[in-house]
C-alpha positions as CSV (number, residue, x, y, z in Angstrom):
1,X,-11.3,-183.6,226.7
2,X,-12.1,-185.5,223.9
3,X,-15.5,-184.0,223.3
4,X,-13.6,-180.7,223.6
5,X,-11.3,-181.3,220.8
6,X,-14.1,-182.4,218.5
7,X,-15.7,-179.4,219.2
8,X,-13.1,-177.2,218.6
9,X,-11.9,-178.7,215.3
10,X,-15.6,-178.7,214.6
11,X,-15.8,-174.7,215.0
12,X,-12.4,-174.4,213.1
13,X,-13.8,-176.4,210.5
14,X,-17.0,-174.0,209.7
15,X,-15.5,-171.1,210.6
16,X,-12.4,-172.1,208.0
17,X,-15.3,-172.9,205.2
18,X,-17.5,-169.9,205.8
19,X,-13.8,-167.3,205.5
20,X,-13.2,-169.3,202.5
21,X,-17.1,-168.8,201.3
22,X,-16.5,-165.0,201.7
23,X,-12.8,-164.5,200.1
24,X,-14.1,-166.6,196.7
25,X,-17.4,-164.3,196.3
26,X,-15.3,-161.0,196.8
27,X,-13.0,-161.9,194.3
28,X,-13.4,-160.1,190.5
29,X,-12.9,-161.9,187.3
30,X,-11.8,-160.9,184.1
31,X,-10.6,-162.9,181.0
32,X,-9.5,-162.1,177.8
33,X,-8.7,-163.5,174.3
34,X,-5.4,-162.2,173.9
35,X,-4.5,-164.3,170.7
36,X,-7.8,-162.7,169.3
37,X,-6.7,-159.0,170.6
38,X,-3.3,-159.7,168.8
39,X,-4.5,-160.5,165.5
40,X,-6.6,-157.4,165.8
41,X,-5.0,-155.2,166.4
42,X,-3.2,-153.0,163.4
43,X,0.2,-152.7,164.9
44,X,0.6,-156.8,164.1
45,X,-0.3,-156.4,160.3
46,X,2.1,-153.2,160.5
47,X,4.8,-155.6,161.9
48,X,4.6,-158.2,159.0
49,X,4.5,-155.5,157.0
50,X,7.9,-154.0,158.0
51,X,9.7,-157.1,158.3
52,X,8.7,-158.1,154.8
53,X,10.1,-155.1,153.2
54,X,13.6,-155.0,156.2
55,X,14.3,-158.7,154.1
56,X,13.0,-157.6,151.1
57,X,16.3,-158.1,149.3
58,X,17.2,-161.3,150.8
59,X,13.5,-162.7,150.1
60,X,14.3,-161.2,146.4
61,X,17.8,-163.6,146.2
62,X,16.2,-166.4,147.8
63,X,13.5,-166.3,145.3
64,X,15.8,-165.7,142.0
65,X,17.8,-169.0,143.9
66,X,14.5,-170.9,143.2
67,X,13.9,-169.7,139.8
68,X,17.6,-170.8,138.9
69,X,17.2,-174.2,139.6
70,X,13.9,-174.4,138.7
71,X,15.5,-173.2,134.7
72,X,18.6,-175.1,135.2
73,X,16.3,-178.1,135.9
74,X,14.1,-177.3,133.1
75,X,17.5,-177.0,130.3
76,X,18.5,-180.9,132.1
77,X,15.2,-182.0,131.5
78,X,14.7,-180.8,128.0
79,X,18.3,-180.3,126.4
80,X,19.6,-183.8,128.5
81,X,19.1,-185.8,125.1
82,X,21.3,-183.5,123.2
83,X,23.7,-182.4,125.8
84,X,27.5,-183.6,126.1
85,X,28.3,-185.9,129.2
86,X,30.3,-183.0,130.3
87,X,27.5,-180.3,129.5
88,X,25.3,-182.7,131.4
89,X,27.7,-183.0,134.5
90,X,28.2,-179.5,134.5
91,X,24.4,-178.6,134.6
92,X,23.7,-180.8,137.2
93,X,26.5,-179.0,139.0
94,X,25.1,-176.1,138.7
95,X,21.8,-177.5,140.2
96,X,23.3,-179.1,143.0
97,X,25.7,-176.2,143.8
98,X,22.3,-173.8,143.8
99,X,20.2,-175.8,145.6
100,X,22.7,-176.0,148.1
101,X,23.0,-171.9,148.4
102,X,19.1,-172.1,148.1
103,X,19.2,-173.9,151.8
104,X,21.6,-172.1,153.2
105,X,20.6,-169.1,152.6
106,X,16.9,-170.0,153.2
107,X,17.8,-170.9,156.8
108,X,19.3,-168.1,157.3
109,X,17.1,-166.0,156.2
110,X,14.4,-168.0,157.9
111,X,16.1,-167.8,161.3
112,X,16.4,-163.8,161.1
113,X,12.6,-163.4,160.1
114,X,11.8,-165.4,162.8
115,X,14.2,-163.7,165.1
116,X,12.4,-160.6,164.4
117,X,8.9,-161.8,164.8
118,X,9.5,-162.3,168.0
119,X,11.1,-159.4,168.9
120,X,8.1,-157.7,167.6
121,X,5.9,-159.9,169.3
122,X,7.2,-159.7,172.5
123,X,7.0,-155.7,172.0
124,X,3.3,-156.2,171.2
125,X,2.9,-158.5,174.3
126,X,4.0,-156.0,176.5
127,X,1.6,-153.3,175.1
128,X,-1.4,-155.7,175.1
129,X,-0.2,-156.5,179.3
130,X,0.3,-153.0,179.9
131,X,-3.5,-152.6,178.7
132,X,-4.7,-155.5,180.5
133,X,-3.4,-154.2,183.6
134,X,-4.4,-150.3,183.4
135,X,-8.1,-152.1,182.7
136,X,-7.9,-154.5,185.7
137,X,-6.8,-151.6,187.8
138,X,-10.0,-149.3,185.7
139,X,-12.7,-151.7,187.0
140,X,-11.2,-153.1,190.2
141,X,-10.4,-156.8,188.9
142,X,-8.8,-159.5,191.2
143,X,-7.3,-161.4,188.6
144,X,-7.7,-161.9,185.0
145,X,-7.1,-165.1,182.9
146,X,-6.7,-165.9,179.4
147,X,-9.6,-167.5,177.3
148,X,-7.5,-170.3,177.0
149,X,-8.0,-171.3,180.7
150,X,-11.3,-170.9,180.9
151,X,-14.4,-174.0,180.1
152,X,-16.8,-171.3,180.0
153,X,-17.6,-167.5,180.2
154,X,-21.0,-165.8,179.6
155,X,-20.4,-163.3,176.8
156,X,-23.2,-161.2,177.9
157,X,-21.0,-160.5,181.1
158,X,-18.7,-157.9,181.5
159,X,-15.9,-160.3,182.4
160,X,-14.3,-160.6,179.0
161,X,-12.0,-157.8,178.5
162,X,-10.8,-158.3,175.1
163,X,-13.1,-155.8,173.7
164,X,-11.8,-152.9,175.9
165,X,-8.5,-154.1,175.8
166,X,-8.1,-153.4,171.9
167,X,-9.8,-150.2,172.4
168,X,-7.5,-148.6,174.5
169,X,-4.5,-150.5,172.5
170,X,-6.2,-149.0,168.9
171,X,-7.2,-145.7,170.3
172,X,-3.9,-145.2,172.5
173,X,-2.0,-145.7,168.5
């Protein structure tokens, strides 16, 4: 009985290995770059682009803000000599009152851009998964990873599908 059991967890053993020898070799890789693809591709410069000039008018204030204090620390710096103790107190005020504005509305202003980034981003995502899909369906692969998970990749190969990927996301624009 007992030679029977090592026999059979002998077979089960090889026969285990050579089904998992088989399933591994079938299997189709594909990886791509997709932080490279993103930065490629013109849609992400046309993003920036857009959100610059949506906050253009609140980039505008936060920058006159700037310039404000910057003067108002300017007159203190070179008028304080001369100035009343009350012009002086008043000026610096002014300064703190501005600077205070200057990071609130900074944040603010911060918090939306970034808001929108990612709103954009997460668009672009989708378009760049949508690609990498319709490819790995194109050429039969099994799964795809990211650069970022792989040690190493032959770039003769045709396993890195960055290339096609912002092909069909430049073309399909």
């Amino acid at each position: 009985m007992k030679r029977f059991t090592k026999a059979a967890a002998l077979t089960l053993a090889l026969s285990t290995g050579l089904f998992a020898a088989n399933a591994t070799a079938a299997q189709k890789i594909g990886v791509i770059n997709t932080q490279a693809v993103f930065q490629q591709l013109p849609q992400a410069a046309e993003v920036e682009t857009a959100i610059r000039s949506e906050f253009k008018d609140q980039i505008e204030s936060v920058n006159r803000l700037e310039k404000d204090i910057a003067y108002y620390m300017e007159k203190l710096k070179r008028d304080g000599a001369t100035m009343s103790e009350k012009e002086k107190e008043e000026a610096q005020q002014k300064v703190l009152q501005l600077r205070q504005e200057y990071t609130t509305k900074g944040k603010e202003l911060d918090a939306k851009i970034r808001q929108r980034q990612t709103e954009e981003r997460n668009k672009i995502a989708a378009l760049i998964k949508g690609a990498i899909d319709e490819i790995a369906k194109e050429e039969k692969l099994d799964i795809v990873l990211t650069a970022a998970a792989v040690a190493y990749i032959d770039e003769d190969g045709d396993a890195n599908i960055s290339e096609k990927v912002l092909k069909k996301l430049t073309s399909a624009k």
